[in-house]
MARBAMAR-185594 format. One record per residue (C-alpha): residue in three letters; x negated, y negated, z negated. Coordinates in steps of 0.5 Angstrom, whole numbers, padded with zeros to 4 digits, always signed. Layout:
// MARBAMAR-185594
ALAXYZ ...
This chain:
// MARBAMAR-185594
UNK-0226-0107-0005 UNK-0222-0100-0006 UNK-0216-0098-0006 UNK-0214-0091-0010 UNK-0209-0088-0013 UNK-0206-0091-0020 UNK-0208-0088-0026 UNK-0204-0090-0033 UNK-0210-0094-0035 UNK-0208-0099-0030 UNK-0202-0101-0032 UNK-0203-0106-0037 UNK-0207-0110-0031 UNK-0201-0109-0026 UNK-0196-0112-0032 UNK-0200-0117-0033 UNK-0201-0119-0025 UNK-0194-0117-0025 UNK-0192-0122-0031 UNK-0195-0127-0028 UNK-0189-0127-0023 UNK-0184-0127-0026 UNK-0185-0131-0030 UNK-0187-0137-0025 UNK-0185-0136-0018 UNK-0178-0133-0015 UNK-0183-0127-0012 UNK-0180-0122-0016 UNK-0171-0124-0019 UNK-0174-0120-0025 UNK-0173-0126-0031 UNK-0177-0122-0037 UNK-0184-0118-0036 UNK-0183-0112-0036 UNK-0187-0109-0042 UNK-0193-0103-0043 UNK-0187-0098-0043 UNK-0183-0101-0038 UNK-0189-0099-0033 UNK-0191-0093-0035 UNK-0183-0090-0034 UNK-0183-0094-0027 UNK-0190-0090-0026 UNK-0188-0083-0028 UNK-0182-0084-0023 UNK-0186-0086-0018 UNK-0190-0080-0019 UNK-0184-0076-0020 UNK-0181-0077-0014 UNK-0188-0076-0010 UNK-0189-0082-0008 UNK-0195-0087-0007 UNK-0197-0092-0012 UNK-0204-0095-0011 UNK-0208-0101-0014 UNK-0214-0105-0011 UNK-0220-0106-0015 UNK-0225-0113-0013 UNK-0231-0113-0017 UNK-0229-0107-0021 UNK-0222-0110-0023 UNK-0215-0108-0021 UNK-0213-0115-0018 UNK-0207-0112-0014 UNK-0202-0106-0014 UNK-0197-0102-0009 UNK-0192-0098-0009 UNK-0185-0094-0006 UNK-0179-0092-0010 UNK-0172-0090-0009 UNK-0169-0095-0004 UNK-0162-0093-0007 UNK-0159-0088-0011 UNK-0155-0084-0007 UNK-0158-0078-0004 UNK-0157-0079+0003 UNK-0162-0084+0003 UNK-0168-0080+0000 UNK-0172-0081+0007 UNK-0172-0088+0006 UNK-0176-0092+0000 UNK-0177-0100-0002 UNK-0184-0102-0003 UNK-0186-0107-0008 UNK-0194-0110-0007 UNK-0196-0116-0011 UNK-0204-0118-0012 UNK-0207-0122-0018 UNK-0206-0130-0017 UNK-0214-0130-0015 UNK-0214-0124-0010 UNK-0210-0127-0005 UNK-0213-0129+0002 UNK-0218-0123+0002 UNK-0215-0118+0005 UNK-0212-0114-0001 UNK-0205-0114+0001 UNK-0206-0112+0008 UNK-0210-0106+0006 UNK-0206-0104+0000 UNK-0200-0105+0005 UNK-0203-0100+0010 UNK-0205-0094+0005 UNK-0198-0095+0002 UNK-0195-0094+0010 UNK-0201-0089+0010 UNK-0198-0085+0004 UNK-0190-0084+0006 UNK-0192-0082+0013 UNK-0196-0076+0009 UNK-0189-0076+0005 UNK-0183-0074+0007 UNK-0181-0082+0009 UNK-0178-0084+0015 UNK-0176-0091+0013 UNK-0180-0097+0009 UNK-0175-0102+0007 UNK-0178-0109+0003 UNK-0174-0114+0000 UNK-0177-0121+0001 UNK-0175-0126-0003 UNK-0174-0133+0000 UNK-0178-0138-0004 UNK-0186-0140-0004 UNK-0189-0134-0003 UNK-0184-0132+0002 UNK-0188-0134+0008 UNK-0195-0129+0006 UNK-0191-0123+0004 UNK-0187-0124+0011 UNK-0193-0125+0015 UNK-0196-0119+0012 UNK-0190-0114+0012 UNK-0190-0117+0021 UNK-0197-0115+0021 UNK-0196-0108+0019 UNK-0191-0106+0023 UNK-0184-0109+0019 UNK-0180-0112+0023 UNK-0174-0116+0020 UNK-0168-0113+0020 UNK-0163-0119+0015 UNK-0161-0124+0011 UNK-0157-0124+0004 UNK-0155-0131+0003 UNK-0156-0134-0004 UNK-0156-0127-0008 UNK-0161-0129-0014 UNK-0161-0134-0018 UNK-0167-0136-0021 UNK-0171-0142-0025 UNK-0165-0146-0023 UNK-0164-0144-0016 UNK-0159-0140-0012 UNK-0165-0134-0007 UNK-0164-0131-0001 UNK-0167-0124+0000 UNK-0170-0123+0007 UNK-0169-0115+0009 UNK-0175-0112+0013 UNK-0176-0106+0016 UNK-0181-0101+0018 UNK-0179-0094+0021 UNK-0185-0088+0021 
């Protein structure tokens, strides 16, 4: 397992991880993959701001990503980012997350970062990111109730939060 900086010739196998869930889960409230492009905007804004985007490789591959971004536009909350982390649907169990999440905490903390906000969306996979969010310190901080509407159901948005 490693875990390292992303590169812009990871994106294509962070989309196609990414893809997976918007298409087939209610992990993401994303209804279209975002392309190539997409991604690599999301990228340079990431790098723009001086934050982490990292990728966890198995067996030489790109099986997970991690990164923060802004959690909302206005200035007072630029101490504060969400993060995202999503692992390929064959990398789970095997310790990726956790440590792709503890490098992503490690990062901001070297940053100028004082909260970490993640966004849970209540569903299958719920339970998982939950479970990891806890282990490395997030504590839940509320619920939003029926705020996304996906595949035919209304989704409550789980808030969490960590403080460094």
């Amino acid at each position: 397992m490693l875990i390292r900086d992303a590169r812009p010739a990871d994106l294509p196998a962070v989309a196609e991880i990414y893809a997976h869930y918007v298409l087939t889960s209610t992990a993401t409230f994303e209804e279209v993959p975002p392309t190539e492009a997409d991604w690599r905007a999301r990228f340079d804004t990431v790098g723009s701001l001086g934050l982490p985007f990292l990728v966890g490789e198995l067996d030489g591959r790109v099986a997970g990503y991690a990164y923060c971004g802004t959690y909302r536009p206005r200035p007072a909350y630029r101490h504060t980012v969400e993060n995202s982390i999503y692992l390929a649907a064959t990398a789970t169990g095997q310790g990726l997350g956790g440590a792709l999440l503890r490098r992503l905490v490690e990062g901001c903390v070297e940053r100028d970062v004082r909260q970490i906000i993640a966004v849970v969306a209540d569903g299958p996979a719920a339970s998982a990111s939950l479970a990891l969010h806890r282990r490395h310190g997030f504590t839940d901080a509320g619920r939003l109730v029926g705020v996304g509407h996906k595949h035919g159901q209304w989704l409550d948005t789980i808030l969490m939060q960590r403080a460094l």
